[in-house]
C-alpha positions in Angstrom: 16.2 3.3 34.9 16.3 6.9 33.8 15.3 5.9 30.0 12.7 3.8 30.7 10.2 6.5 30.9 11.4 8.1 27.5 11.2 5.1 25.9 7.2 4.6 27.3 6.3 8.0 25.8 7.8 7.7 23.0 6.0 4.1 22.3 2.9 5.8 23.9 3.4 8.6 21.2 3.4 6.2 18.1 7.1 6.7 17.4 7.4 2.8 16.1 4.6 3.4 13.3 3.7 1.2 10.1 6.4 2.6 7.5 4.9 4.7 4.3 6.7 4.1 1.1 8.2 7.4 -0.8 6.0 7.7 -3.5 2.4 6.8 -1.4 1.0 10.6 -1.4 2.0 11.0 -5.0 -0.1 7.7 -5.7 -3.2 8.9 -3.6 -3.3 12.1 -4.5 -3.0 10.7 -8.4 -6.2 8.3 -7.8 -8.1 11.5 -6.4 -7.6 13.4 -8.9 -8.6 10.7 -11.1 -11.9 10.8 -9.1 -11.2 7.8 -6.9 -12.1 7.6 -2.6 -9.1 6.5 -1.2 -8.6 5.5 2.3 -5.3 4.7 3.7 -4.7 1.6 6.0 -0.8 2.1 6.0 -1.4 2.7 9.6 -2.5 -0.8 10.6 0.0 -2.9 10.4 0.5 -6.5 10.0 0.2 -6.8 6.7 -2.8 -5.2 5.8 -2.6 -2.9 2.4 -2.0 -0.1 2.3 -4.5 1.6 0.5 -8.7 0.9 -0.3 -9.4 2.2 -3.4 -13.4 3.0 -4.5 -13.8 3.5 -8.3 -16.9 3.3 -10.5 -18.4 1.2 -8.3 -16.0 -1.4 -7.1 -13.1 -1.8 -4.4 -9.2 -2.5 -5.0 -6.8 -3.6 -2.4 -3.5 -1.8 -3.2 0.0 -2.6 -1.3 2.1 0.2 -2.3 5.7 -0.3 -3.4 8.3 2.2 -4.2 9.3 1.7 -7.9 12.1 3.4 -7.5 14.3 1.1 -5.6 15.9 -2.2 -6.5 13.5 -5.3 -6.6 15.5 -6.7 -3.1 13.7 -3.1 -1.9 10.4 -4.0 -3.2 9.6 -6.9 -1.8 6.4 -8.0 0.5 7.1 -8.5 4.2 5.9 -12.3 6.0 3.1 -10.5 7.6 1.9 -8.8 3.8 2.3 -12.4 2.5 0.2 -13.9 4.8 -2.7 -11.3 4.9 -2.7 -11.3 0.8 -2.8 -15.0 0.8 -5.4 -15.1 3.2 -7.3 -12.2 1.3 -6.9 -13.5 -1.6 -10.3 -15.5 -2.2 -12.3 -12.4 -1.2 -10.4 -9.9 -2.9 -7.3 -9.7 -4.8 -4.8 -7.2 -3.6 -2.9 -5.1 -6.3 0.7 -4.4 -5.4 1.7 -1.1 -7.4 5.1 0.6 -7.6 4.1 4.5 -9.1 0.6 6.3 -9.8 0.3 4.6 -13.4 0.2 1.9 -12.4 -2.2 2.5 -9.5 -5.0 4.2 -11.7 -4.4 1.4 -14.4 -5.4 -0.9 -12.0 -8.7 0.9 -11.4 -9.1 1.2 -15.2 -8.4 5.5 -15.1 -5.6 4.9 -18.0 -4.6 3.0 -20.8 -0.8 4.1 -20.1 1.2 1.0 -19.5 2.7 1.5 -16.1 6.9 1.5 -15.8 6.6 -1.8 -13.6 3.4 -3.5 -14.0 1.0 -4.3 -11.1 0.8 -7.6 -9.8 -1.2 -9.5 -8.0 -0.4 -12.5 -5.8 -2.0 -15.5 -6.8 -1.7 -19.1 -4.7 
């Protein structure tokens, strides 16, 4: 199989990596500049957030969405639905759709966000 070894090294290379919305640098780089730590977790898969947000003392959760596409292009995958409701009773996690509504979540702006954060709630 002469493709069989491409395909290894490209697996072995992370070619099949968590996706990164659009607008996710835009939205850290807005919550450091706003004086936030942020650490990204986009990386890991399997419904884990894809953000942890430090600000004046307490932790957010932050599944990043890209505002800028339809609702149907917004939505949370079955593997983000199960981690969130499994998270849930720890810590709520915020999904956000722009940098608005990211650092109105951590209380950084009184704007009111395009599409307002949510949280999922069961």
């Amino acid at each position: 199989w002469p493709n069989a070894k491409r395909r290894r090294s490209r697996m072995a290379q992370g070619v099949n990596r968590a996706k990164v919305d659009a607008n996710q640098a835009a939205i850290v780089e807005a919550l450091r500049a706003a004086g936030c730590f942020v650490t990204s977790l986009a990386g890991v898969g399997k419904g884990v957030p894809d953000a942890l947000v430090g600000s004046d003392g307490r932790w957010y959760l932050m599944e990043i969405k890209d505002g800028s596409k339809p609702p149907s292009g917004r939505n949370l995958t079955d593997d983000e639905i199960k981690w969130h409701k499994k998270a849930n009773c720890y810590a709520p996690v915020w999904i956000v759709y722009d940098e608005i509504g990211a650092l109105w979540v951590c209380g950084k702006t009184n704007e009111v966000p395009k599409i307002k954060p949510v949280r999922m709630v069961e």
